[in-house]
N, C-alpha and C positions, 0 to 999 in steps of 0.2 A: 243606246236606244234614244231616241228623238223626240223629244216631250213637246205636247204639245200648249203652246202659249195660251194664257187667259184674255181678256179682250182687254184688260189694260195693259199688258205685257205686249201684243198685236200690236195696239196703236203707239204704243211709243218704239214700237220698231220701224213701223211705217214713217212715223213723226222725223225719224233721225234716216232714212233711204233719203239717196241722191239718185239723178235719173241717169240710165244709160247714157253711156255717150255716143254721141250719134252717130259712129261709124259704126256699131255693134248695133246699134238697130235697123240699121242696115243692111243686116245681112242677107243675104240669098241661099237658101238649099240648092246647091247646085243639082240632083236628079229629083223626078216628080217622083221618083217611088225610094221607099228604106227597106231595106231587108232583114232578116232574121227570123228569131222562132215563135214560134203560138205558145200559149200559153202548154199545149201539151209535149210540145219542141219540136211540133213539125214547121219544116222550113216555110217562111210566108215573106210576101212583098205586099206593102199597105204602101199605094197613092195617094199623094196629095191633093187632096181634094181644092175648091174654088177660095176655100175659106175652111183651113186645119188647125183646129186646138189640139196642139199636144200638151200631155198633160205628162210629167214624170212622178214617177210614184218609186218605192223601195218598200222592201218588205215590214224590216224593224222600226218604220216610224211610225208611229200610231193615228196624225191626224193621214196618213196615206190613205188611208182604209175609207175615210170620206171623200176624197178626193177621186179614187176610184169610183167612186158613185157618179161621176161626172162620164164616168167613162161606159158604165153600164149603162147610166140610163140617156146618154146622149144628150144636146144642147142644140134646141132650134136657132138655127142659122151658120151652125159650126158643125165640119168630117171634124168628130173627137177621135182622137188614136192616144193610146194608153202607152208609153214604153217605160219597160224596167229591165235591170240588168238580170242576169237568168243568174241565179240561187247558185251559191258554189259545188251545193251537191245536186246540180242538174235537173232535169226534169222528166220527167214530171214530177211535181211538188206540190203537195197538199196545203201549203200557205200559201203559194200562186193563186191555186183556184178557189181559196178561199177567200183571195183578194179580187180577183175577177171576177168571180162568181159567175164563170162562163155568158157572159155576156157584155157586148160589147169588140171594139178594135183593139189586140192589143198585139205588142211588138216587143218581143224579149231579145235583146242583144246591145251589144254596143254603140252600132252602126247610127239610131237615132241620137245619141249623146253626143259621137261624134259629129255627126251634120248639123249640130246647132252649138255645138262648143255648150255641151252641160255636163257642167262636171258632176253635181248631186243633185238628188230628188229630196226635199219636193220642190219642183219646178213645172212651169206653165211659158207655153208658146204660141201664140196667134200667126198663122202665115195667111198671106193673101193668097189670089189667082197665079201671081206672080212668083208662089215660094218667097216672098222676103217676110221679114221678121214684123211685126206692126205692133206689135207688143209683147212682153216675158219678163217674168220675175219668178221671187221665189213664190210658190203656192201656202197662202198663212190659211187659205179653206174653200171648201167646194163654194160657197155664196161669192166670197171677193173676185176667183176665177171668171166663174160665170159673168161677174158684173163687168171685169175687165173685158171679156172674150165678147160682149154681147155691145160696148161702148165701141171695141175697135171693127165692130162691122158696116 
């Protein structure tokens, strides 16, 4: 399980981060839409919007669960779309929806992980109009995100 850091733990993790290198922020989603499943695993395609915070989440980490907040209650100036990988024992899942809490974008499957090279959550992704990447890291909480996601617009 994935514990979550205290604010002195946070900043000296920040403290000692180095910056992407600039061909990985670089990057482009090559299609405007990702496909997979809704939280209750019917098949869905979620569009990238002008300006998409994705947000990655996982079930067992516990600051997830705020982080999904970002996803329920949306960010003026940002399409938020939530993606997590789907539960080994399928769906529907009563910790899915207690993490969504049916509201909000959200994209269960591999497909998002793969089109941005994320290997684990929690992680966070800003794309432009353009699909390219203009900011991402790992997500240390709903405030840093938003403050990121709201800087790169």
């Amino acid at each position: 399980m994935t514990r979550r850091l205290g604010d002195a733990d946070a900043e000296a993790v920040l403290a000692s981060a180095s910056p992407l290198l600039e061909d990985r922020a670089q990057r482009v989603v090559a299609s405007r839409a990702l496909r997979g499943v809704d939280p209750s695993g019917a098949p869905v395609e979620a569009t990238l919007g002008p300006r998409t915070l994705l947000v990655f989440v996982k079930l067992d980490c516990d600051g997830c669960h705020e982080l999904a907040g970002l996803v329920r209650d949306g960010l003026e100036g940002c399409d938020v779309l939530g993606a997590m990988r789907v539960p080994g024992g399928g769906l529907p899942d009563a910790r899915v929806d207690e993490l969504t809490g049916a509201r909000g974008r959200w994209l269960l499957g591999e497909e998002p992980f793969e089109a941005l090279d994320v290997r684990s959550a929690p992680f966070f992704c800003v794309l432009d109009g353009d699909r390219r990447v203009v900011v991402e890291g790992i997500a240390f909480s709903r405030a840093d995100v938003a403050a990121l996601a709201g800087a790169a617009r």
